[in-house]
Every structure is written in structure tokens, then in C-alpha cells.
N, C-alpha and C positions, 0 to 999 in steps of 0.2 A: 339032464340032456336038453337042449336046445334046437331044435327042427328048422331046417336050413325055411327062412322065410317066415318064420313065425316071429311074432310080438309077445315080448315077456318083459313083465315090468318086477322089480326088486323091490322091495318094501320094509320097512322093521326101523329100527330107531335110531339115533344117530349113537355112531362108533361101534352098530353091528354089525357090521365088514361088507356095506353094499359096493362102497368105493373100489375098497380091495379086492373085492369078485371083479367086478369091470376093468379095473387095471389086472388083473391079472388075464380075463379073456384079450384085453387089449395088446398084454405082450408089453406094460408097462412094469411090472413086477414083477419078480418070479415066487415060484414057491417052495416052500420048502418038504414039502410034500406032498402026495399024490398027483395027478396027471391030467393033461390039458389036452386035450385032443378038439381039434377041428378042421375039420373035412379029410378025416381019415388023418391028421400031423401032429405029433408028439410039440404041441408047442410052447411045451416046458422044455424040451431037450435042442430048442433052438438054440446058434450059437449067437454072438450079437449082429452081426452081417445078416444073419436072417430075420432076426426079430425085427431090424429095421426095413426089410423088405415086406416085412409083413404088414408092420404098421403104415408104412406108406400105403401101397397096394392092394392091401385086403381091408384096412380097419379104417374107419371114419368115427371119430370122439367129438361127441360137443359137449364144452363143459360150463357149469353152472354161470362164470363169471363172463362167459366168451372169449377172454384170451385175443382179442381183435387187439392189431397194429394201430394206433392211435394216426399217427401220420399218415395212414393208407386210405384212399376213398374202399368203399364200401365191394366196388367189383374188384379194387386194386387185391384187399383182402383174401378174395376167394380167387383171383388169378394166383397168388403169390402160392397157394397148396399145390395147385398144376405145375410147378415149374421144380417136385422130386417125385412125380408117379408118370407112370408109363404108358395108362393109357386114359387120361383125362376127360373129362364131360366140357364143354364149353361153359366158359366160366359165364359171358352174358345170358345164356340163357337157364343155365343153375338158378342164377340171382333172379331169374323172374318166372320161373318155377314155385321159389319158394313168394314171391308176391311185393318183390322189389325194384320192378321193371322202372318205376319213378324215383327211388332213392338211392341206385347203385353209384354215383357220383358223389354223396354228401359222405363225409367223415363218420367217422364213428361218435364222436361227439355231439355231432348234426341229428343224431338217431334215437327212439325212444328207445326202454329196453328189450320191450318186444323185436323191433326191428333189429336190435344188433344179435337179438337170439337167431333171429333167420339168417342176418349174414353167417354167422357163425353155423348155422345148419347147411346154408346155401358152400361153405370152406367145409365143411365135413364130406358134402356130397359130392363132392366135383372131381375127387378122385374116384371115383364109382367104385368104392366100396362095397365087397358081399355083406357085411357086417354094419350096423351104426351103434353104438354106442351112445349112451345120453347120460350125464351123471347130475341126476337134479337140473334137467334142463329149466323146468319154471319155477326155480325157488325164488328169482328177484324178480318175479311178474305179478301184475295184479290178476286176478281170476278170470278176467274175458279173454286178455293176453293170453292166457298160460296155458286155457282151453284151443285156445286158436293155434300155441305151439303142437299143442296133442292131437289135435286134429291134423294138421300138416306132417306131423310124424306119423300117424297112422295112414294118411295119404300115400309116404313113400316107400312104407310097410305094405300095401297093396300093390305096387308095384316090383313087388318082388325084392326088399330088402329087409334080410334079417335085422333085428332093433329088438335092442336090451335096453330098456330104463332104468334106474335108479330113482322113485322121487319121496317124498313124505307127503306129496298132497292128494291127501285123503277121498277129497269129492270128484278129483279126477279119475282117478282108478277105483271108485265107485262107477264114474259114466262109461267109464270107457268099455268094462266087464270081459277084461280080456285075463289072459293067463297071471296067475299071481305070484310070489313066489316071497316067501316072506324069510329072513334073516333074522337071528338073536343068538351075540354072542359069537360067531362065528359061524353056526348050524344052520340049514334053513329045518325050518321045524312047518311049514306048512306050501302047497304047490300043488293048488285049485284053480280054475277057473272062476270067475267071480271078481267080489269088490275087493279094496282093501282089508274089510278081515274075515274074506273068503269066503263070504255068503253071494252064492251065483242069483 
């Protein structure tokens, strides 16, 4: 269980189903058994008309690679999510929330990879998602980067947005000492408070 508003990071090795947990709270997968409930919704027993309402609406995904439109500037990006949810955040001031008020104009090529991870967080956020989603958001960052992403993710975690991670990097979910939840094989075999291998 996950507590509406709290920060839970995933952890465990690669091809122990952190991906598949997130795509499956995302309403990208289904499963084949047991049950998905959130905010009281059977959202394994969604039909697809709902699942895609949901993932518009309720779910915000930022994923490892960014997924950014090449040919779109940087606000172009994070406008283009607002134009299939209902009730959207203003996309200029998204992008300078998360600390792009000078680069919302340059291409996605224009951009280092830190910066294209926030446009990419700033397109997650703009549909004001109750949920965020992150799947190894700083696997292509260098270490100051990737801390400055996890700070800014725990920024909008204080704000009042639930946010589930997925990462393998170790010294971050060492600093960060938030909820842990570790993966192997399919199971989760440990869900402490504390670092990466659950020492608070």
C-alpha cells in the first residue's frame, strides 16, 4: 500500500519487475492476477476507454530516456500533454517551476540531459496529476544532475503529489532516507524506511 501523498522509491536489480510494478500502477499493463486498487478503483478491471482516462487525468510518467519530440522547443513539449487532459496546469509556468524559465524556447537538442529530464518532468506535471511516476528518472545523469532531479522530485512530493520511483542509484536513496521498497524476482522481500539496503 501506498499512502495518498507519500514518496516511495523501488529498488532491486535489473529485470526484478520495478518497471512492471509502475507500468502496472500506471494502467500501462495489466495483470494477470491479483488487484489494483487506487483511490478506492478496481484499476485492473478498467475497460480501455477508462484506462486511458486515467492515464491522462490521474497519471504523470517520466521516463528514463525522456521521450521528448525532437522538432518541438522545449514549452512546445510540455504544451503538447495539455492538449488531451481536462484540467491542465499552465504549461509556461510548469517549465519554470521546474527551473527552465531561460530555456523553454531551445530544442531538445539545445539541452543538456539534466535539462531535458525537467522538461520531461515539467510534460509529466502539467496535467496535474495525483500520482507521478518516475522510472529511473537519473539513470543518463551525472551525480550533481541526478541529485538536483531528486530534489526537485521531492519538491513536488511536498507539494502534495504522490511519487513512486524506480531507480538503481544507490547514494541517492541513501540521501534521500525516505520509504524503500525493494524488488527481487517479482516479490518485494523488504519495505523500510531508510537507505537503499534499508538501514535507516
Amino acid at each position: 500500500e501506498i499512502e495518498k501523498g507519500e514518496l516511495v522509491v523501488i529498488v532491486g536489480p535489473s529485470g526484478a519487475g520495478k518497471t512492471t510494478a509502475l507500468n502496472v500502477l500506471g494502467g500501462m499493463d495489466n495483470v494477470t492476477s491479483g488487484e489494483v486498487i487506487i483511490d478506492g478503483q478496481r484499476v485492473d478491471k478498467y475497460s480501455e476507454k477508462e484506462l486511458t482516462h486515467y492515464r491522462r487525468e490521474d497519471i504523470g510518467f517520466v521516463f528514463q530516456f525522456y521521450n521528448l519530440v525532437q522538432n518541438l522547443t522545449a514549452l512546445e513539449n510540455v504544451e503538447l500533454a495539455t492538449q488531451i487532459c481536462k484540467k491542465p496546469l499552465n504549461p509556461k509556468t510548469t517549465i519554470e517551476k521546474v527551473g527552465l524559465k531561460n530555456r523553454k524556447d531551445n530544442f531538445p537538442s539545445q539541452l543538456s540531459g539534466g535539462e531535458q529530464q525537467r522538461v520531461a518532468l515539467a510534460r509529466a506535471l502539467v496535467n496535474n496529476p495525483s500520482m507521478l511516476i518516475a522510472d529511473e528518472p537519473t539513470g543518463n545523469l551525472d551525480p550533481d544532475t541526478a541529485w538536483d532531479i531528486m530534489r526537485l522530485l521531492n519538491e513536488i512530493n511536498l507539494r502534495g503529489t504522490t511519487l513512486v520511483v524506480a531507480t538503481h542509484a544507490k547514494d541517492i536513496v541513501d540521501r534521500m532516507n525516505k520509504r524503500v521498497i525493494r524488488i527481487e524476482h517479482g516479490n518485494i522481500i523488504s519495505d523500510k524506511k531508510g537507505g537503499y539496503d534499508g538501514e535507516a
